[in-house]
N, CA, C and O of each residue as an XYZ file, in Angstrom:
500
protein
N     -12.401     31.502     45.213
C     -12.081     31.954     43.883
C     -11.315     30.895     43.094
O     -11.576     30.601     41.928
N     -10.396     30.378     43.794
C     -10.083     29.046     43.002
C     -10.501     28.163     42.552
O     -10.170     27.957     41.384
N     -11.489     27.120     43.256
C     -12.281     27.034     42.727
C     -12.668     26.629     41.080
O     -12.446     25.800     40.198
N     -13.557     28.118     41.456
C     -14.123     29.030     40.172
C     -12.971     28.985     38.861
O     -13.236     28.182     37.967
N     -12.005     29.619     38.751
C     -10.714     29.314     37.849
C     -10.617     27.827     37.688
O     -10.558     27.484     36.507
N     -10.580     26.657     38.741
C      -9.901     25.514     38.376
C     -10.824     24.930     37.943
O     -10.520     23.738     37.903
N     -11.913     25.111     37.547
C     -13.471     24.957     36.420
C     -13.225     25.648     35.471
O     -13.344     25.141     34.355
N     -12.912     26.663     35.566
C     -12.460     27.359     34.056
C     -11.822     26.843     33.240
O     -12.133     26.617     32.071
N     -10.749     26.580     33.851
C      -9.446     26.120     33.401
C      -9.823     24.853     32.759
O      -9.618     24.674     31.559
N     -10.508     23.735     33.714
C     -11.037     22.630     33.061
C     -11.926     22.794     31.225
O     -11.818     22.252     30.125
N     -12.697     23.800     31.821
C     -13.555     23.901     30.274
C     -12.385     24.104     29.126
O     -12.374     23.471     28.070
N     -11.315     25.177     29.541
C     -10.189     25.931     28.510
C     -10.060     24.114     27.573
O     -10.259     23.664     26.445
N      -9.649     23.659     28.808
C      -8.468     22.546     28.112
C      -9.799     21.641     27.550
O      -9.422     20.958     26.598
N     -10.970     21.471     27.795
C     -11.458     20.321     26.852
C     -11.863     21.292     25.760
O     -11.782     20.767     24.649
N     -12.255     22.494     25.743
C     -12.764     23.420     24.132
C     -11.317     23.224     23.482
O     -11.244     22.837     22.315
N     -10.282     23.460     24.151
C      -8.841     22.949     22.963
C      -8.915     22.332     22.110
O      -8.907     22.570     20.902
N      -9.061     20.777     23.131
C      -9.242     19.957     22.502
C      -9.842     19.612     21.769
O      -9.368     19.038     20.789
N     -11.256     19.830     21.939
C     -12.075     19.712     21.029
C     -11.943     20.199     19.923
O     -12.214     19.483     18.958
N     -11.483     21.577     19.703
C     -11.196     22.174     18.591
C      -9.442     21.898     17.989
O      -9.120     22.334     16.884
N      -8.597     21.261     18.731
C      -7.258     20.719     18.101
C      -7.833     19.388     17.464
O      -7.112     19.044     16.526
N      -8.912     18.517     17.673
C      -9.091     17.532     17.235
C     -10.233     17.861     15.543
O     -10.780     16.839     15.128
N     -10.372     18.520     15.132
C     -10.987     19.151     14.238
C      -9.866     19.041     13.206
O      -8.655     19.043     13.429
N     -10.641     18.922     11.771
C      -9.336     18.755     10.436
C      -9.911     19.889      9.694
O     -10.098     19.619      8.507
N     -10.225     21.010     10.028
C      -9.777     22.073      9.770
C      -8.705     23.327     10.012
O      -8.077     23.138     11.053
N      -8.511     23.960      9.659
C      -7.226     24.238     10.716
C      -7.087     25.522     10.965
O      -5.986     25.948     11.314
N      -8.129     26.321     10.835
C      -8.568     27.491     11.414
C      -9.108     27.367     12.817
O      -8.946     28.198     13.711
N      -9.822     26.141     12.911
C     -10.320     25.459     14.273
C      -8.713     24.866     15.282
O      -8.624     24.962     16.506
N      -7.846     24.407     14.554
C      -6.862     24.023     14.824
C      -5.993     25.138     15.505
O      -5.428     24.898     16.572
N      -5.890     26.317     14.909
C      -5.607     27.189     15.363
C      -5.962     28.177     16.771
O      -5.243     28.613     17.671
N      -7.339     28.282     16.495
C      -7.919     27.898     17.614
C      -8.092     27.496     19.387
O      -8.078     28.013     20.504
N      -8.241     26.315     18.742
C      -7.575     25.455     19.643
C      -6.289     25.552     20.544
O      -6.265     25.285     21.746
N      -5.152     26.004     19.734
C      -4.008     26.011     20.038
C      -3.949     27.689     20.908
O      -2.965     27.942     21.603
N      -4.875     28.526     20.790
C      -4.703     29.508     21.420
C      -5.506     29.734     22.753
O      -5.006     30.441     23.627
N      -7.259     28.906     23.007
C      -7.131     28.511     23.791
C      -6.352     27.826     24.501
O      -6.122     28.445     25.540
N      -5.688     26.592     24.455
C      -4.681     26.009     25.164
C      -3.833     26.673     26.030
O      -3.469     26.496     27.193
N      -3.515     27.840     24.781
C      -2.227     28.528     25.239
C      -2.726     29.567     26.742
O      -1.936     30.003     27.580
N      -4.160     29.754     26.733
C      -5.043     30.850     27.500
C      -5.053     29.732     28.403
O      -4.544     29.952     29.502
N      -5.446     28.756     28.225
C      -6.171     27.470     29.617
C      -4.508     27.655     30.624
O      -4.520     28.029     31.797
N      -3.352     27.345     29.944
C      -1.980     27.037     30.420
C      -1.725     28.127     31.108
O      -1.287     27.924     32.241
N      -1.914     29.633     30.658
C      -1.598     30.440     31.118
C      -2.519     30.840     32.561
O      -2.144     31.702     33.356
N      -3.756     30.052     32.714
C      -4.830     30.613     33.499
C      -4.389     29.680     35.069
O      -4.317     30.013     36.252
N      -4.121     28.145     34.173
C      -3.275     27.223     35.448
C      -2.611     27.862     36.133
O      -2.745     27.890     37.357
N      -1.417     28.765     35.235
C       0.039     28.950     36.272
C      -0.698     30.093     37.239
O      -0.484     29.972     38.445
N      -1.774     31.483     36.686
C      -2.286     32.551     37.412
C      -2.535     31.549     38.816
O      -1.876     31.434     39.849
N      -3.673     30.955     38.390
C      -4.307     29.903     39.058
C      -3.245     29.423     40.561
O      -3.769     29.492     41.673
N      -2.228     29.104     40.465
C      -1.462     28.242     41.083
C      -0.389     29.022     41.736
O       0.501     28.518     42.422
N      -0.549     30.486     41.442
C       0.191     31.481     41.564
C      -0.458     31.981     43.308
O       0.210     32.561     44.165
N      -1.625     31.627     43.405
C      -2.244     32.045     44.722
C      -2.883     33.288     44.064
O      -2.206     34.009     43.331
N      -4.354     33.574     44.357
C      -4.831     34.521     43.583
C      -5.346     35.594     44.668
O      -6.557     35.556     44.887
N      -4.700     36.406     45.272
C      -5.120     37.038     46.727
C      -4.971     38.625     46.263
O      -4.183     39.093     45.441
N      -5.875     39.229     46.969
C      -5.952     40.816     46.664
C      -5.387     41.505     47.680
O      -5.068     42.648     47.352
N      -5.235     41.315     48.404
C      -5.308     41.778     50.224
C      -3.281     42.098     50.176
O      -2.917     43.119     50.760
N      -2.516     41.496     49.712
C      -1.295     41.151     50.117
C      -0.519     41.347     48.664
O      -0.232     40.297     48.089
N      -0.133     42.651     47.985
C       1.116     42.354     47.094
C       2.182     41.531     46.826
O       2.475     40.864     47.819
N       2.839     41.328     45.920
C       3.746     40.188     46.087
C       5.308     41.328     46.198
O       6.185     41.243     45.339
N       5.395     42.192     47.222
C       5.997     42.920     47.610
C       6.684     42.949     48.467
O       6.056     43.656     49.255
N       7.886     42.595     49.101
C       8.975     42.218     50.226
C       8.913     43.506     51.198
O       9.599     44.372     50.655
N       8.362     44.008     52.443
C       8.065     44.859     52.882
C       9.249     45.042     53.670
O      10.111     44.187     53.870
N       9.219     46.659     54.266
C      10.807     47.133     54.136
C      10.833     45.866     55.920
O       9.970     45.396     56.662
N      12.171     45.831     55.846
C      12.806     45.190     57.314
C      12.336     43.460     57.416
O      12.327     42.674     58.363
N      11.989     43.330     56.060
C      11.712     41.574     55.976
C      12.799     40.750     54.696
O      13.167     41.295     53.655
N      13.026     39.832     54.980
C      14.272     39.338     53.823
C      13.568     38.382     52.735
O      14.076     38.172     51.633
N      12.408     37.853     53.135
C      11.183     37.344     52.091
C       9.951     37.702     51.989
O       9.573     38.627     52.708
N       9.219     37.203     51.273
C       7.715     37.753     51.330
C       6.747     36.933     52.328
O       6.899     35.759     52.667
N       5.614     37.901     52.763
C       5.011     36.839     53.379
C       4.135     35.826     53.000
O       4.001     35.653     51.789
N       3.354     34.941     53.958
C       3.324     33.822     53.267
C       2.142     33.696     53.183
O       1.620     32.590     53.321
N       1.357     34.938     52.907
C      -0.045     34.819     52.342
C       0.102     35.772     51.236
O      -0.894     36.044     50.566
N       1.518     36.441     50.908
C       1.144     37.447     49.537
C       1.401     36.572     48.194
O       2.006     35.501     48.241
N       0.996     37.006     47.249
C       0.707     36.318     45.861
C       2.326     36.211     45.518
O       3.250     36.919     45.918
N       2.332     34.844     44.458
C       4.091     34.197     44.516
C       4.332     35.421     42.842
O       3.407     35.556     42.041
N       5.204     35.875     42.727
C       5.382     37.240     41.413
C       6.004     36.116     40.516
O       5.998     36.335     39.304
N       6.518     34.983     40.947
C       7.027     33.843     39.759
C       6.043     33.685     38.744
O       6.337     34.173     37.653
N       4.450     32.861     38.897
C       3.809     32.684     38.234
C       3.850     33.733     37.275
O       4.174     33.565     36.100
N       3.483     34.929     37.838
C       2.691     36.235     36.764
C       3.938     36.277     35.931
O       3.781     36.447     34.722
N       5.354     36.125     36.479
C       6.735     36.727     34.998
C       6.310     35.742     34.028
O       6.191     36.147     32.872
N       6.022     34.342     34.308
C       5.915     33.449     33.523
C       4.837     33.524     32.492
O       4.835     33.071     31.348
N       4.142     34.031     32.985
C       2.496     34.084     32.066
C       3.056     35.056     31.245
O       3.183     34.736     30.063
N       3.652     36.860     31.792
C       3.958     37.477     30.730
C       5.112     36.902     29.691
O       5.332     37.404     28.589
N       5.741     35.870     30.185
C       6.614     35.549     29.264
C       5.514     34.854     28.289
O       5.057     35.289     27.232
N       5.266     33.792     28.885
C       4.286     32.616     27.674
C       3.107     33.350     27.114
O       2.295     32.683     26.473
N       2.882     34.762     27.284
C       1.735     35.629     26.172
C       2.760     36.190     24.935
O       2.264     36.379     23.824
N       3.898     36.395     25.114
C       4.336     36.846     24.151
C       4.695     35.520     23.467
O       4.234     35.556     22.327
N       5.372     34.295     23.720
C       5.897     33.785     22.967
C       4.362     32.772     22.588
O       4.622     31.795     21.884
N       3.059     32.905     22.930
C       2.045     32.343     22.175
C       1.845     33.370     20.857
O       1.842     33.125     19.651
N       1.696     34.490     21.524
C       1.470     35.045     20.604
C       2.507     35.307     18.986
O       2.015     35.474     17.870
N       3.865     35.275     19.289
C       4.319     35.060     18.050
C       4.223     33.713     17.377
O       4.443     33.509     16.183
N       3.808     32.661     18.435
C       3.123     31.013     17.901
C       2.391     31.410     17.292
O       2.684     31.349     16.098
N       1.026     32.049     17.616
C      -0.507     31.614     16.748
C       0.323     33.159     15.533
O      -0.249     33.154     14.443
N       1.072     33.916     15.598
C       1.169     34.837     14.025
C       1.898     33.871     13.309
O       1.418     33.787     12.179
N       2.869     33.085     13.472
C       3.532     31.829     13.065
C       2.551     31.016     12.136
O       2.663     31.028     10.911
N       1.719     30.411     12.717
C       0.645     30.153     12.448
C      -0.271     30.569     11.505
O      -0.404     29.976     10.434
N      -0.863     31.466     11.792
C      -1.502     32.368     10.768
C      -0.871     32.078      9.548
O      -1.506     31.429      8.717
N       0.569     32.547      9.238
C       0.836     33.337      8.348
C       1.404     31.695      7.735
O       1.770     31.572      6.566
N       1.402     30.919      8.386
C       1.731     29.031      7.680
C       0.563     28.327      6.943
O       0.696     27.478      6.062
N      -0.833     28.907      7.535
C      -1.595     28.555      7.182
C      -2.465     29.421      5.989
O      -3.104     28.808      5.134
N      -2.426     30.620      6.022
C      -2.776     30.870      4.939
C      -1.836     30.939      4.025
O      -2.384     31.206      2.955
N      -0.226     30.791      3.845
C       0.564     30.223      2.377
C      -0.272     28.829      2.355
O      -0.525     28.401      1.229
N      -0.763     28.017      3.547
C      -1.405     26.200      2.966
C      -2.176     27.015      2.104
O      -1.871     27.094      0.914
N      -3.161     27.644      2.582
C      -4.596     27.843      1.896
C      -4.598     27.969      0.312
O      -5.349     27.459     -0.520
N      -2.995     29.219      0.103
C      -3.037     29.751     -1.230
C      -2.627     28.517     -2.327
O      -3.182     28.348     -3.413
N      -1.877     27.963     -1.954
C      -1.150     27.005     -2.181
C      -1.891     25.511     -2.885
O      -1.685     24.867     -3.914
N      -2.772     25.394     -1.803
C      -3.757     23.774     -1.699
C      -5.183     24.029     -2.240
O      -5.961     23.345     -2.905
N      -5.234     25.327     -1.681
C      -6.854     25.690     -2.013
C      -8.027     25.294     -1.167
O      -9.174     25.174     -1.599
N      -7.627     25.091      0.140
C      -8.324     23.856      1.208
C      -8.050     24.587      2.217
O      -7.410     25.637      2.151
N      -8.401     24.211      2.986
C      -8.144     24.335      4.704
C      -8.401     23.202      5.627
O      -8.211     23.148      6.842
N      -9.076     21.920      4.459
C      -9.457     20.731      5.574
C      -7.676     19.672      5.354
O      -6.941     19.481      4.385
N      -7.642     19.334      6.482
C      -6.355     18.651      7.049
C      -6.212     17.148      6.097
O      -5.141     16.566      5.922
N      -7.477     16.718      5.575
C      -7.939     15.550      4.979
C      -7.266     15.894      3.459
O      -6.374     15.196      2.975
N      -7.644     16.678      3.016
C      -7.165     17.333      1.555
C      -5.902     18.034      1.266
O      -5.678     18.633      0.214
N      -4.962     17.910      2.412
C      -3.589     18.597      2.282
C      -2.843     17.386      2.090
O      -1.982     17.259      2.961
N      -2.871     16.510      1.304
C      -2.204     15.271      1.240
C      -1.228     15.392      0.004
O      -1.011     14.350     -0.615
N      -0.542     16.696     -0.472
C       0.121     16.303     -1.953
C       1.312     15.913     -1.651
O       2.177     16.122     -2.502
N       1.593     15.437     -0.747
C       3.151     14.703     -0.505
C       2.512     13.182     -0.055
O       3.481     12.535      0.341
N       1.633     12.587      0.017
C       1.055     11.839      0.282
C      -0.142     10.919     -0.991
O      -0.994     10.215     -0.449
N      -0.153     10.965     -2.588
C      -0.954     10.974     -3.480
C      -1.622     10.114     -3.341
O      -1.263      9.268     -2.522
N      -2.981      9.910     -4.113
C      -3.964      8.861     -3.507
C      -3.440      7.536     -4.240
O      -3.548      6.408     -3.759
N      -2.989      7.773     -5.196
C      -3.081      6.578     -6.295
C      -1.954      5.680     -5.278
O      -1.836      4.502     -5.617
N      -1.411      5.966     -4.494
C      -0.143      4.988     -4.117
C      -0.612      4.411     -2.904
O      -1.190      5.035     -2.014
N      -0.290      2.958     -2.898
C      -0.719      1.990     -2.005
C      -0.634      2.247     -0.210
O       0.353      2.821      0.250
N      -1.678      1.797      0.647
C      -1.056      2.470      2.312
C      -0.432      1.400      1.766
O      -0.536      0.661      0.787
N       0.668      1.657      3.302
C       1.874      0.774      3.898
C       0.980     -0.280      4.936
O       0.019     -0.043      5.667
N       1.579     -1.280      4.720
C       0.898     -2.320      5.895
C       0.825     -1.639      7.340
O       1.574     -0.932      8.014
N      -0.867     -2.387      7.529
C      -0.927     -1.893      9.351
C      -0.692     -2.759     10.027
O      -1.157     -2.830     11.165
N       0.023     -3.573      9.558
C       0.377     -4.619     10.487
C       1.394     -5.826     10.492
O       2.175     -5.538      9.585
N       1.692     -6.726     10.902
C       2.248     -7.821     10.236
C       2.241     -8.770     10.654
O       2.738     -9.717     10.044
């Protein structure tokens, strides 16, 4: 079964990318929530993914055993779903004030702190 996930996981993180590298930013967005799904699928992933064995300290033992699933990973994932998820509403709600604002959504055309008429800066020297 691992495996299977650590192929998953692979695809998560290059569709990210692919879509964080995009100058739109609905795609950008995107992106950033796969990521946040690929990251979260690693830690499941790495957590030991076993059905057979709770991650449950059984009575008259002082640790768990050492084929049941580690309960660290999973607090962590529920932690990092909530705090993605107030990321990508963060998000959302940044990007459509750009939208109202610029009238755009491409990353190329959000330049008004940036105007065309003014010279680049040297690339070099």
């Amino acid at each position: 079964m691992e495996p299977v996930l650590a192929i998953l996981v692979g695809l998560f993180f290059a569709a990210a990318l692919y879509l964080m590298l995009s100058k739109v930013t609905i795609r950008l967005m995107l992106g950033i929530a796969i990521l946040g799904n690929a990251v979260n699928l690693l830690l499941f992933t790495a957590g030991r993914v076993t059905r057979e064995v709770p991650p449950i300290i059984p009575a008259g033992m002082d640790t768990l055993p050492s084929d049941a699933a580690n309960p660290l990973p999973q607090a962590l994932i529920l932690t990092a779903i909530v705090i993605s998820f107030s990321l990508l509403a963060f998000l959302l709600v940044l990007t459509y004030r750009a939208y109202q604002t610029l009238k755009t959504d491409n990353t190329d055309q959000m330049r008004t702190a940036e105007p065309r008429e003014r010279p680049l800066p040297p690339m070099g020297y």
